[in-house]
C-alpha positions as CSV (number, residue, x, y, z in Angstrom):
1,X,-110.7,-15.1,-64.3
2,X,-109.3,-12.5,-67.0
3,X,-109.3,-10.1,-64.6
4,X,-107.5,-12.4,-61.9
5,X,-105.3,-12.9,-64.7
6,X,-104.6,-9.4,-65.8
7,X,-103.7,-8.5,-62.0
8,X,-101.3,-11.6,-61.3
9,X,-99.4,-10.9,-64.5
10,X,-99.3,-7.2,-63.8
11,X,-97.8,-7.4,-59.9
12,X,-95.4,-10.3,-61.3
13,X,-94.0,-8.1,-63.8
14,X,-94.2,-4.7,-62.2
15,X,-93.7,-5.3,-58.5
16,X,-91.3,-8.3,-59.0
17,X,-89.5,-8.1,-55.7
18,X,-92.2,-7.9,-53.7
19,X,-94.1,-10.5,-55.7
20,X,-90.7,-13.0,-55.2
21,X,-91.2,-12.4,-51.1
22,X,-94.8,-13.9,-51.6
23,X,-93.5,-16.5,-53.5
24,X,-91.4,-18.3,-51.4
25,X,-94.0,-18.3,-48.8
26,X,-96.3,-20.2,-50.9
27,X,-96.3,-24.3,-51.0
28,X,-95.5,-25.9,-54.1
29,X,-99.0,-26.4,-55.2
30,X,-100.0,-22.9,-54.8
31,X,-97.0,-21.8,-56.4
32,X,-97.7,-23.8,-59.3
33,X,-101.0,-23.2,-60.1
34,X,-100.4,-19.5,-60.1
35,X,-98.0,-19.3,-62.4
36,X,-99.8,-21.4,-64.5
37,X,-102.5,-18.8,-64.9
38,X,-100.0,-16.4,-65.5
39,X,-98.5,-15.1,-68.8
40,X,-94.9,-17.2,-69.0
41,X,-93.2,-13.9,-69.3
42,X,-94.7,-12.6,-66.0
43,X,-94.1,-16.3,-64.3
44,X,-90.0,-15.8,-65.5
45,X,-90.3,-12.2,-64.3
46,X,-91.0,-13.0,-60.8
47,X,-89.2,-16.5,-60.7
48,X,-85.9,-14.2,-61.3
49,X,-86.6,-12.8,-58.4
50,X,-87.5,-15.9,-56.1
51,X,-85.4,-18.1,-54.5
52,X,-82.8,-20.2,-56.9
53,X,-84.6,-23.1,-54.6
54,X,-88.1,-22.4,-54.5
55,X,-88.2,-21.6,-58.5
56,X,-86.5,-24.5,-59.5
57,X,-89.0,-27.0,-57.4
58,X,-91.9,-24.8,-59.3
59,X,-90.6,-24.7,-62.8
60,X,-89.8,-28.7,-62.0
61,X,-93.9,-29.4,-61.3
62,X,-95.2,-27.5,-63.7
63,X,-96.4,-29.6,-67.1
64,X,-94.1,-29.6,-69.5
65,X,-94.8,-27.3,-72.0
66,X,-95.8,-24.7,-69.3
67,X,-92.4,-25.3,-68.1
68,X,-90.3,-24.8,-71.0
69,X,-92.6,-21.8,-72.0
70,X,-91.3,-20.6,-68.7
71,X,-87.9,-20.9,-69.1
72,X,-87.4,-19.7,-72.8
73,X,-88.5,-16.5,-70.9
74,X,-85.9,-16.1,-68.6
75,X,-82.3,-14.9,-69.5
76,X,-79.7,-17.3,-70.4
77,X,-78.0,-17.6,-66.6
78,X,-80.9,-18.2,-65.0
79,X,-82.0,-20.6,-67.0
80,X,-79.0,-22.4,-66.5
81,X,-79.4,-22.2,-62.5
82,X,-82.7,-23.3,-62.4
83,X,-82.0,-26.5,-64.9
84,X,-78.4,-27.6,-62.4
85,X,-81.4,-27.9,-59.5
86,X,-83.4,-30.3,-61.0
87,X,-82.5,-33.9,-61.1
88,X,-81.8,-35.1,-64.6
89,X,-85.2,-36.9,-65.5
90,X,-86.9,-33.8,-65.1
91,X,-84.1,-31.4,-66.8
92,X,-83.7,-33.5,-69.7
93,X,-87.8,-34.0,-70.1
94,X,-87.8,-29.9,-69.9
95,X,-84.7,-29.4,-72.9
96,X,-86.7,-31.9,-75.1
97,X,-89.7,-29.2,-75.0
98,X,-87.6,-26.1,-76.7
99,X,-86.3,-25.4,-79.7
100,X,-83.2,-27.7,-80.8
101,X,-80.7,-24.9,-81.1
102,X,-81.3,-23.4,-77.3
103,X,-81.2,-27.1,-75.5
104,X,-78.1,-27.6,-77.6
105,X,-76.3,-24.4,-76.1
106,X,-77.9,-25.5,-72.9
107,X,-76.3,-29.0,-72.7
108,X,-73.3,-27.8,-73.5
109,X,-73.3,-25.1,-70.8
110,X,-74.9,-27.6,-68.2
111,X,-71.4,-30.0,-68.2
112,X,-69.8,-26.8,-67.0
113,X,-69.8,-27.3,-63.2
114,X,-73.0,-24.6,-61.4
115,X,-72.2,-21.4,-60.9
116,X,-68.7,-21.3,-62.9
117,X,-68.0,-18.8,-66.0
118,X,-68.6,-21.5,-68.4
119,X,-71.9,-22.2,-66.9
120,X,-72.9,-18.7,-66.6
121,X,-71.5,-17.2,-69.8
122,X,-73.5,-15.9,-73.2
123,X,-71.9,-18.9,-75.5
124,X,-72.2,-16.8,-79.0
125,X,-70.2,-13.5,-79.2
126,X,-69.3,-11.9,-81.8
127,X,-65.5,-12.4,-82.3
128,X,-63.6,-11.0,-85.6
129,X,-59.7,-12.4,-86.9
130,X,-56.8,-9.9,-86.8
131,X,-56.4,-10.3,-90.0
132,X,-59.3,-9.0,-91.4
133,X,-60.1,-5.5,-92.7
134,X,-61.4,-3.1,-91.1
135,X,-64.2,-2.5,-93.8
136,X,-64.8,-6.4,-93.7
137,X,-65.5,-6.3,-90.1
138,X,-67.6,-3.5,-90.5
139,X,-70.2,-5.7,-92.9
140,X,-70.0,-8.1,-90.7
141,X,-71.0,-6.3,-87.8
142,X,-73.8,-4.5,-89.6
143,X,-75.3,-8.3,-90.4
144,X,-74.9,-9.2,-86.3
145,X,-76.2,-5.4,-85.1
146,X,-78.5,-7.6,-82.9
147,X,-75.6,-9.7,-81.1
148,X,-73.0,-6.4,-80.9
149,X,-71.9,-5.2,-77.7
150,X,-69.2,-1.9,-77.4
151,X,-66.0,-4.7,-76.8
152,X,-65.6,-6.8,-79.9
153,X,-62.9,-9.5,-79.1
154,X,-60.5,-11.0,-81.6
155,X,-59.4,-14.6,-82.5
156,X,-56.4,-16.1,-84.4
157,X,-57.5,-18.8,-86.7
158,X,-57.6,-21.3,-83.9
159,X,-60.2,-19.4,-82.4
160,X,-58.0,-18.0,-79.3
161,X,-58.3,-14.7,-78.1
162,X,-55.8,-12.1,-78.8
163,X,-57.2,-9.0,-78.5
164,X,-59.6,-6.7,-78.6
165,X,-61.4,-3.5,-80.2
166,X,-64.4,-1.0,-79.4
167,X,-66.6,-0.2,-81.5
168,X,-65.5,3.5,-81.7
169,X,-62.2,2.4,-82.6
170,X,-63.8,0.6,-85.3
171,X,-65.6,3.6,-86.8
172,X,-62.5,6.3,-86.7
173,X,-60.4,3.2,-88.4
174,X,-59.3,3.2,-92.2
175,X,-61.6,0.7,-94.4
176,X,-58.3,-0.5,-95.4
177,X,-57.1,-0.5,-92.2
178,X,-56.1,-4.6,-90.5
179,X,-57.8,-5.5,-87.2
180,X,-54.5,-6.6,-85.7
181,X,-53.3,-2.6,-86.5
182,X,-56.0,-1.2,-83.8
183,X,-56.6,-4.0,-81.2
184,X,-55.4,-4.2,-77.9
185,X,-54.2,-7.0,-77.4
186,X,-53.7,-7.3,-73.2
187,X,-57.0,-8.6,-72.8
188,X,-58.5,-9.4,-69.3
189,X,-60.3,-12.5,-69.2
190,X,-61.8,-15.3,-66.9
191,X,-61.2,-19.2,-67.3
192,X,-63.8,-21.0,-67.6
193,X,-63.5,-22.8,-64.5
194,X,-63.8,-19.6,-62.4
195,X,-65.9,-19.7,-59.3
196,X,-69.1,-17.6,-58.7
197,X,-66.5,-16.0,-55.6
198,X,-63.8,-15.6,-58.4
199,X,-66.3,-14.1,-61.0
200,X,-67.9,-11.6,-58.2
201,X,-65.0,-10.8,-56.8
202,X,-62.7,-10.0,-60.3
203,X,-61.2,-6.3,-59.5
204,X,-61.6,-5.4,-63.4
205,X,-65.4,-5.2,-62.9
206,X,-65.0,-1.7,-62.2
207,X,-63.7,-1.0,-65.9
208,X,-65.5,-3.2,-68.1
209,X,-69.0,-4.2,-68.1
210,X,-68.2,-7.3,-70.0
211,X,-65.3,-10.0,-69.6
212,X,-64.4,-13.0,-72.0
213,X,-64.3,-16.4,-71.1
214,X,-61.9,-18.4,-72.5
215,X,-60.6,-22.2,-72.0
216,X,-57.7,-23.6,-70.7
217,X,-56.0,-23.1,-74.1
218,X,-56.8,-19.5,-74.3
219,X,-59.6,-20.2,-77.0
220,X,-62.5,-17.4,-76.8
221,X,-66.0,-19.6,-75.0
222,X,-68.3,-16.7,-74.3
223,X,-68.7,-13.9,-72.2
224,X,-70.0,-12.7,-68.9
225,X,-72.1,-9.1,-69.1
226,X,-72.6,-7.2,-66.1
227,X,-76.5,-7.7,-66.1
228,X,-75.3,-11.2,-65.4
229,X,-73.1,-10.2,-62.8
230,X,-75.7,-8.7,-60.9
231,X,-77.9,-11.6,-61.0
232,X,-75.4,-13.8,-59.7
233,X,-74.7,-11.0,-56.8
234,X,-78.6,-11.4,-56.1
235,X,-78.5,-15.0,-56.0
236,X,-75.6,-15.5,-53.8
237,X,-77.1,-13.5,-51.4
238,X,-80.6,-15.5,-51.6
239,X,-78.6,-18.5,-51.0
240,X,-77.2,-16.9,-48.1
241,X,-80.3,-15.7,-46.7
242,X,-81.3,-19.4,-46.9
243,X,-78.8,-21.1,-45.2
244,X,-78.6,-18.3,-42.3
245,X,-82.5,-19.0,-42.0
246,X,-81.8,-22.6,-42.2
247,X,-78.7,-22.5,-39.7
248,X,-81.2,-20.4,-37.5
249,X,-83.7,-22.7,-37.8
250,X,-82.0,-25.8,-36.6
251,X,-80.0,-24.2,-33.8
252,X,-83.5,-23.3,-32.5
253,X,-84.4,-26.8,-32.8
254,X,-81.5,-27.5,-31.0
255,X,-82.2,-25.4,-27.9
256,X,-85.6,-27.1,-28.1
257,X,-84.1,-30.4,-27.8
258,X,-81.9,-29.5,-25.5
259,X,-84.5,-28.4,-23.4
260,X,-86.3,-31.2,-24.1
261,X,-83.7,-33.5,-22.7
262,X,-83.1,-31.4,-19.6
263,X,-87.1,-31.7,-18.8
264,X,-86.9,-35.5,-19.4
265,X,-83.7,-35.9,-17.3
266,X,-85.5,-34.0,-14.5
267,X,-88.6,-36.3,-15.0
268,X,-86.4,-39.5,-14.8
269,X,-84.3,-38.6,-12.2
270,X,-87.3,-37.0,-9.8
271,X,-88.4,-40.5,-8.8
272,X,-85.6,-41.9,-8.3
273,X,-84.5,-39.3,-5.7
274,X,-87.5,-39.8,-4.1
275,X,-86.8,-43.4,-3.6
276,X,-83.8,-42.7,-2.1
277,X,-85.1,-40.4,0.0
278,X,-88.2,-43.3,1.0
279,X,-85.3,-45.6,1.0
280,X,-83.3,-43.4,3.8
281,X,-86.1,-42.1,5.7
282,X,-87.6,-46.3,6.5
């Protein structure tokens, strides 16, 4: 059993594509009982991978603290695509199994509608004032090196976004130097509210690999990194892949009904006519 183990945790996590393809051929129960032998790392690793549809209905029969294991292994968006498939029994039994401060952020996110920036942003950047020093931001930074990315974005007091610095501008600045004297302050953004089309499509992808999501009042929500934005490209295109199978599916059953009909017309009819035909020839 280790050694079944060992091997299912190793092809999840190394060979993730091809374990999602086995995956979605499997039926629930099969599905779930392997990833309950595997590692929950190794289960998130390949669920990323598998269908939006087919991981949901897994990670929605597994017991609950396998579940929520799971999920706390899997990145922030996908969590959050996974949760909007399950009816709200089942979503809100899963958020009561993790830690207080992650279900928080995650009901929050989840009464942004699926698939929109607000849904699919990271809810805690870090964000600095313009009027602070440049040496205060500094300390600041150095107690959130975890959380920094290159664009650090800047707030008034109301928490709206007005600008923006890198982190290199930050370093060549004067100690004494103000935020506000360095930023840039035409930021590109997204609205919360933006589609998964509007977020995929956005033409400033090509220069950043980060955008701000902001409310409709301008005030700073989160942000959507390009890792994220790749993972939403892969999971349009699963969804795609499943309603073209789908569509394909049900014309065929169409054309088998059709032909269906035809044979039964031609079975009903064929007496009649030769009725007709008794009928004429007495």
């Amino acid at each position: 059993m280790d050694l079944e183990k060992k091997l299912i945790d190793a092809f999840l996590h190394n060979h993730p594509e091809e374990a999602a393809q086995a995956l979605n051929g499997y039926n629930g129960p099969m599905l779930v009982e392997l990833l309950q032998v595997a590692e929950p790392r190794a289960a998130a690793h390949g669920l990323q991978h598998t269908l939006p549809r087919v991981a949901a209905d897994a990670l929605g029969s597994l017991p609950g603290d396998a579940a929520a294991k799971v999920l706390q292994e899997l990145p922030l968006d996908a969590q959050l695509v996974f949760l909007h498939r399950l009816n709200s029994a089942k979503r809100e039994a899963l958020l009561d199994q993790i830690r207080d401060s992650r279900a928080r952020t995650l009901r929050r996110l989840l009464d942004y509608p699926e698939g929109s920036a607000g849904q699919l942003m990271d809810p805690s950047p870090v964000a600095i004032q313009s009027t602070d020093s440049i040496r205060k931001v500094m300390r600041h930074i150095r107690t959130e090196a975890q959380s920094v990315r290159y664009y650090i974005y800047v707030v008034d007091k109301d928490q709206r976004l007005v600008g923006v610095v890198t982190l290199r501008q930050l370093l060549n600045a004067h100690g004494g130097d103000s935020v506000a004297s360095i930023m840039e302050t035409n930021v590109v953004s997204l609205p919360a509210m933006a589609s998964k089309r509007d977020i995929i499509k956005h033409p400033r992808w090509k220069d950043f690999h980060v955008l701000p999501v902001v409310d409709r009042d301008d005030v700073l929500m989160g942000v959507i990194q390009y890792e994220t934005l790749g993972r939403l490209k892969e999971s349009t295109a699963k969804d795609k892949n499943e309603k073209d199978l789908l569509g394909t599916l049900l014309a065929l059953g169409e054309l088998y009904w059709l032909g269906m009909t035809g044979s039964l017309d031609a079975i009903s009819v064929t007496p009649q006519r030769r009725d007709s035909e008794n009928e004429g020839g007495g």
